[in-house]
C-alpha positions in Angstrom: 8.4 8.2 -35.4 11.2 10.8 -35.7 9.8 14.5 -34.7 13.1 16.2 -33.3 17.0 16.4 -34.5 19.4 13.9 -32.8 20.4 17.2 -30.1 16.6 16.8 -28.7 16.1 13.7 -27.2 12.4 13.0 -27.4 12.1 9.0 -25.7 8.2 8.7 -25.2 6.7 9.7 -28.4 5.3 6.0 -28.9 3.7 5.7 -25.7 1.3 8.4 -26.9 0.7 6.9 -30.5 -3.2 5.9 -29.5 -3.8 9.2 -27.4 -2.1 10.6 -31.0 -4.7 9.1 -33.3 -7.2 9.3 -31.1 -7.4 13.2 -30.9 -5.9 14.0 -34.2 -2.8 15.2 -33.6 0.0 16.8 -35.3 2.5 17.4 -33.2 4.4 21.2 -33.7 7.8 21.2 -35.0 10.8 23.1 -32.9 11.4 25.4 -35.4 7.6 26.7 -35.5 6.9 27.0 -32.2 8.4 30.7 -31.7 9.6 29.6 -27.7 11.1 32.1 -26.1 13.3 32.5 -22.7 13.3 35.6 -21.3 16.1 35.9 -18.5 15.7 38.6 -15.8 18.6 39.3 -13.8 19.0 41.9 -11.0 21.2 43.4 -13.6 19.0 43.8 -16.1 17.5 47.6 -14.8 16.4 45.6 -11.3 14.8 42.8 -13.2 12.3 45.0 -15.5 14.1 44.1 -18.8 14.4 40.4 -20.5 17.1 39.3 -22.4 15.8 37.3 -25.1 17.1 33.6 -26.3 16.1 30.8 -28.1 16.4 27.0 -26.9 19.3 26.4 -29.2 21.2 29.5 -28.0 24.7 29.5 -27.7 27.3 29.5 -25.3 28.8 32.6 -26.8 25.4 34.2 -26.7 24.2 33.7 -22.7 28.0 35.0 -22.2 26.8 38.4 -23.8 24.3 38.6 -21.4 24.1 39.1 -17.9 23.4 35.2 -16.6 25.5 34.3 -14.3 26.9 30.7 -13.1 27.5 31.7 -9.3 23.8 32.5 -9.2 20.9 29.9 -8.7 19.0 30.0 -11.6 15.1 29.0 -11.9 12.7 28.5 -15.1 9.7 29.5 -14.9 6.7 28.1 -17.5 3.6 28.0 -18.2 -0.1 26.2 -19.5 -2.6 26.1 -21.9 -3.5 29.6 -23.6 -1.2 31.4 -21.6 2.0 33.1 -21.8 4.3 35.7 -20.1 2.6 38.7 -19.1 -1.1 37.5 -19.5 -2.0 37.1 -15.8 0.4 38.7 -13.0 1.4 35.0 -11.8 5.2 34.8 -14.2 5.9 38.4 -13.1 5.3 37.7 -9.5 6.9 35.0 -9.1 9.8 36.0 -11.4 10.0 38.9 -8.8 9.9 36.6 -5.9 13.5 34.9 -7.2 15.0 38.1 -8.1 14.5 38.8 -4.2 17.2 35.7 -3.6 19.3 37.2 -6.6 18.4 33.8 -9.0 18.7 34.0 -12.5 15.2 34.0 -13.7 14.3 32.2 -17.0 11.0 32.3 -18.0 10.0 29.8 -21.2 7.3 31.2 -23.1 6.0 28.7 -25.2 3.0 30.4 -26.5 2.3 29.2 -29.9 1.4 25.9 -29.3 0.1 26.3 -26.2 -2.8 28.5 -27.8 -4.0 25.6 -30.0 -7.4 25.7 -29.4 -7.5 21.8 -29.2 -5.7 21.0 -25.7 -4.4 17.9 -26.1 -2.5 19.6 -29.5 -1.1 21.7 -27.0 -0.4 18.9 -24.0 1.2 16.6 -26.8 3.5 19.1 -27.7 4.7 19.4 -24.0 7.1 16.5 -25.1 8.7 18.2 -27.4 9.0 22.0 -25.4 10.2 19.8 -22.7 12.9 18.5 -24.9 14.1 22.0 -26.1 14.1 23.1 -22.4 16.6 20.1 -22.3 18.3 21.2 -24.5 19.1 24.7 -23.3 19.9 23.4 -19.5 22.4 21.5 -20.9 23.9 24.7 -22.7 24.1 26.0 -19.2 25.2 22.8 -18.1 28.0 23.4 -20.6 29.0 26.7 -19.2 29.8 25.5 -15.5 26.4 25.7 -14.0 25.3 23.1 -11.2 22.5 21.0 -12.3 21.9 20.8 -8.6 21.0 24.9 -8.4 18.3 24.8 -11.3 14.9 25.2 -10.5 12.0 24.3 -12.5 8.8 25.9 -12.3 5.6 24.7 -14.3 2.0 25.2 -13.9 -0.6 23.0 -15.8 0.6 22.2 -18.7 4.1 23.6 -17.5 4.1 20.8 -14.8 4.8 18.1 -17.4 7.1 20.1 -19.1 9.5 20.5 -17.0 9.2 17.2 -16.1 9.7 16.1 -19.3 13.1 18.2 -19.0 14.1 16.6 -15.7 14.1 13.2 -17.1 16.6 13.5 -19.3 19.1 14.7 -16.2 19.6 11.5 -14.1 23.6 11.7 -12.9 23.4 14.1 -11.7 19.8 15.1 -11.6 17.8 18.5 -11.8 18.2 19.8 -8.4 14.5 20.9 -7.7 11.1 21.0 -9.7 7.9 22.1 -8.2 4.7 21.2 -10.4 1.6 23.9 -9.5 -1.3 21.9 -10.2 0.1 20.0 -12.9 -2.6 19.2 -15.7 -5.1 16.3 -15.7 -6.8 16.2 -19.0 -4.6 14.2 -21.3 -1.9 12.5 -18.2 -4.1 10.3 -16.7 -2.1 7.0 -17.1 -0.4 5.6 -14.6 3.1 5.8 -16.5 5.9 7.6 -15.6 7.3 8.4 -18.3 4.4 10.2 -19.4 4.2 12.7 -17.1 6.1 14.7 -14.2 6.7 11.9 -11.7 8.6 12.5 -8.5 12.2 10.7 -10.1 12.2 13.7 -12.2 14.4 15.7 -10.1 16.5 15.5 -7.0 13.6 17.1 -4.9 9.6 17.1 -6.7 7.3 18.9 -4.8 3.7 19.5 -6.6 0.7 21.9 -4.8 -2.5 20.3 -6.1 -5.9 23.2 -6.1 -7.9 21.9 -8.8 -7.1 18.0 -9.2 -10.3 15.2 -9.2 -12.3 13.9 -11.8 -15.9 15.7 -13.2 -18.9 14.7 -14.5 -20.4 16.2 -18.2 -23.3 15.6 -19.4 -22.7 16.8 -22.3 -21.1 14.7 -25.9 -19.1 11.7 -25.9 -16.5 14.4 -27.1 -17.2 16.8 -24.7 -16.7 13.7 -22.3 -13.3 13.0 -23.8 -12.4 16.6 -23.8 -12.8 17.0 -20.2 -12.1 13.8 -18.5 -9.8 15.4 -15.7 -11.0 18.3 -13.4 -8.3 20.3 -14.7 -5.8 19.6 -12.2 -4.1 16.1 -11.5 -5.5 14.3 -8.5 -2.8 11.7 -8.7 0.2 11.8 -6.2 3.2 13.3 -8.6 6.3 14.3 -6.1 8.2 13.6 -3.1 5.7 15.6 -1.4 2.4 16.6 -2.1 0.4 19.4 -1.2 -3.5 19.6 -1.5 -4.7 22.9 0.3 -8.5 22.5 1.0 -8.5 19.1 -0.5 -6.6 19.6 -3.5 -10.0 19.8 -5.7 -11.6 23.7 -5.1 -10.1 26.5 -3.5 -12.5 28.9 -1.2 -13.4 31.8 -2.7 -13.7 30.1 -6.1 -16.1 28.7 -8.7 -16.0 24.9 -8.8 -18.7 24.7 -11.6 -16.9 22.8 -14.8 -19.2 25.3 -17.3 -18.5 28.4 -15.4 -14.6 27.2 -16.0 -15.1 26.7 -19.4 -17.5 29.5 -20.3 -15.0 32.2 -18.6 -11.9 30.3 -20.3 -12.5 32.2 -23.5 -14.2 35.2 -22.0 -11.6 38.3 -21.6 -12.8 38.5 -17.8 -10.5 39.5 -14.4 -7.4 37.6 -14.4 -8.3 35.2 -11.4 -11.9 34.4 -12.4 -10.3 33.0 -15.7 -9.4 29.8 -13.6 -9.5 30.3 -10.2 -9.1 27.3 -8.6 -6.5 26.2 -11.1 -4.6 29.4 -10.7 -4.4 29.5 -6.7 -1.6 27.4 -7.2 0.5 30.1 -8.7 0.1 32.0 -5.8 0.3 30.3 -2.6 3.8 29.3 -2.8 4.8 32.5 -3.0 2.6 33.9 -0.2 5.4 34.2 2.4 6.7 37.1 0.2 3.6 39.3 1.6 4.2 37.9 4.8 7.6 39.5 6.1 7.4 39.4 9.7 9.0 36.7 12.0 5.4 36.1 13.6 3.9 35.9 9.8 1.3 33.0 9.4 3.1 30.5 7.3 1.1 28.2 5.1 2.1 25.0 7.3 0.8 21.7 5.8 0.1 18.3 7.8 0.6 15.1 6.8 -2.3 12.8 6.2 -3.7 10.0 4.9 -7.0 12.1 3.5 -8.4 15.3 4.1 -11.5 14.0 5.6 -8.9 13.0 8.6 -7.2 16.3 8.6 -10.5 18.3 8.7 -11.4 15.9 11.0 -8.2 16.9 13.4 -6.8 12.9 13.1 -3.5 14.7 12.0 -2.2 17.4 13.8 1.1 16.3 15.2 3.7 17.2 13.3 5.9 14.6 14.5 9.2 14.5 16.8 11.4 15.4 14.5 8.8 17.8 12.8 9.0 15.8 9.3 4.7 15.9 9.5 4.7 19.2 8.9 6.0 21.2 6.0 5.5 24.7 4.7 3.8 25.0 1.3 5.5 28.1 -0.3 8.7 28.1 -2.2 10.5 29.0 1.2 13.9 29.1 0.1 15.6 28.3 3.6 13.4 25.5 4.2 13.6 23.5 1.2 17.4 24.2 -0.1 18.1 22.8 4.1 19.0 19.4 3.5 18.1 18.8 7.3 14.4 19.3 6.3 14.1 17.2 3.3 14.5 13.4 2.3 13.4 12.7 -1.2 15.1 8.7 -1.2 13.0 8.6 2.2 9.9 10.2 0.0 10.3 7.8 -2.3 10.1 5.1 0.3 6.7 6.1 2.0 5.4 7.1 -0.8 3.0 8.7 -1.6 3.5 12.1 0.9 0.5 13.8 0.7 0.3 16.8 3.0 -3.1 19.2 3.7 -3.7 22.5 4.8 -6.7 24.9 5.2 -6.3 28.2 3.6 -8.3 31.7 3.3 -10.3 32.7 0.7 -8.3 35.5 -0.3 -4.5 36.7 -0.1 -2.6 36.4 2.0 -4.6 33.1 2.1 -2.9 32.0 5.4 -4.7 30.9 8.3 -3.5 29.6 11.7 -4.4 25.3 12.5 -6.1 25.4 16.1 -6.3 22.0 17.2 -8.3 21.5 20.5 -8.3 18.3 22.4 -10.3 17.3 24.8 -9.8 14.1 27.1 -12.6 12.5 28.9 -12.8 9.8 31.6 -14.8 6.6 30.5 -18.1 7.9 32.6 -20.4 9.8 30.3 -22.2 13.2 31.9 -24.3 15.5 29.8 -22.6 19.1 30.1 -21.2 22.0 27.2 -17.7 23.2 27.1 -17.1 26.8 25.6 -13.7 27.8 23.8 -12.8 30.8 23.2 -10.0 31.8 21.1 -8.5 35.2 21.4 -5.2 36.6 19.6 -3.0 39.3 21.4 -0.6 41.1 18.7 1.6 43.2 20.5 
């Protein structure tokens, strides 16, 4: 089944033949899908103005711009019905890298990704993965270090870019962090058919909307929405699940309310709330300047009904048990704090964290212990916890 040119390399076409003819698909060719990449740069008027390219652009053409190769560069992406500039998320967090100086690509793929039949839209994430490819290797070309790109996806935009990463394996794609990569449609247990943590050097993936759900409604609607949105299933070297990983406080965790505000024209985060707090948290440390900040510090687990239950709150001797959620460029570019061929070893890394229900979402872990001889004796202990900010 030949979709793309021999420049796009498109290897797992096949393994979605059933999902194919099950749902009716057509897959989207390249040339129709109208992607765009818009680049901000500090240079470009303090990263207000995007350069515009195309997937196929040339090397003659980013060298007219102002990309640079001794910058970092990060591409950002999207999900289903979205795009650049429809929610605050891409222009936050496009801001957020322009604070470290990074070139900032942002792929807006959204002509397919406005197919009003998702799993159109989630099998084309093949192919805008592919063109993605294809562009990173343009850079590639030019003298960048595969090592200092950064991929960004959420939902749909999870896949995607893992999709990208896979064809980079000597050397790989330095980092790709999946927010709440997209369930519906990536449910097998196959690798290759979805963001997996081999995808990059270093995968991390923040999980707020993951689980399955229950519909009561048509075998179709059934099929339709057979994953809570997100992907409960483990997909990096390290895997965050704030409250749980399946609802975020402060949110609606009612399927129909999702769906019924999906294609209502209401307030940007009661669209998808749960689904959306992952494009947010990471970048919470950038409202939270000061050295005695909260930090949104996650604890390793083996379930969240441990973790809530305080069963995990050492971080560890060498303080590997504990990891901040947000991008936190310091942390995670420190090749003292991370070990992805460890990861892969004690896999899977799933860390968990309790969170506010509202920015700056972060909230400081108390963990009280209390030892007691083996002779029982009926009394009550108060605690008080106070906080002195001076």
């Amino acid at each position: 089944m030949t979709l793309l040119s021999d420049d796009l390399k498109f290897e797992s076409v096949v393994n979605y033949l059933t999902f194919n003819q099950l749902f009716f698909i057509c897959p989207t060719n390249p040339e129709d899908m109208n992607a765009k990449l818009l680049l901000f740069t500090r240079d470009s008027n303090n990263g207000h103005i995007s350069e515009i390219l195309v997937y196929n652009t040339t090397v003659e053409d980013i060298a007219k711009t102002n990309f640079s190769i001794n910058r970092k560069t990060v591409v950002i992406t999207h999900g289903w019905t979205d795009y650049y500039g429809k929610d605050l998320w891409m222009p936050n967090m496009k801001d957020y890298f322009l604070d470290y100086d990074y070139n900032v690509v942002v792929l807006d793929w959204e002509t397919p990704a406005s197919d009003s039949n998702y799993f159109n839209a989630a099998f084309n994430c093949q192919i805008v993965g592919a063109m993605l490819s294809y562009f990173v290797r343009t850079l590639v070309s030019m003298g960048v270090n595969v090592a200092d790109i950064h991929l960004v996806g959420h939902s749909l935009g999870a896949h995607i870019v893992g999709f990208c990463g896979k064809n980079f394996t000597n050397p790989k794609i330095g980092r790709i962090s999946g927010l709440d990569p997209a369930g519906p449609g990536f449910w097998r247990n196959d690798s290759r058919t979805r963001l997996a943590p081999t995808d990059a050097s270093l995968v991390v993936v923040t999980h707020t909307s993951g689980g399955l759900i229950k519909w009561d409604g048509s075998l179709a609607d059934v099929l339709q929405m057979s994953g809570y949105v997100g992907n409960v299933e483990p997909l990096g070297h390290y895997d965050f699940r704030p409250n749980g990983g399946t609802g975020q406080p402060g949110c609606n965790r009612s399927v129909t309310t999702f769906i019924t505000n999906r294609f209502k024209a209401k307030a940007n985060e009661s669209r998808n709330c749960n689904h959306n707090r992952a494009t947010v948290l990471p970048i919470a440390d950038r409202e939270l300047k000061e050295a005695e900040s909260c930090q949104l510090i996650a604890y390793e687990c083996d379930s969240y009904d441990n973790f809530y239950s305080g069963k995990c709150g050492d971080c560890g001797t060498d303080g590997q048990r504990c990891r901040p959620l947000e991008f936190n460029l310091e942390y995670w570019l420190n090749d003292d704090n991370v070990n992805p061929v460890n990861a892969l070893k004690t896999f899977p890394n799933n860390y968990y964290l309790l969170t506010a229900n509202k920015q700056p979402f972060c909230l400081f872990h108390y963990q009280i212990v209390i030892y007691v001889k083996e002779n029982s004796i009926l009394g009550k202990v108060a605690v008080k916890l106070g906080h002195n900010k001076t």
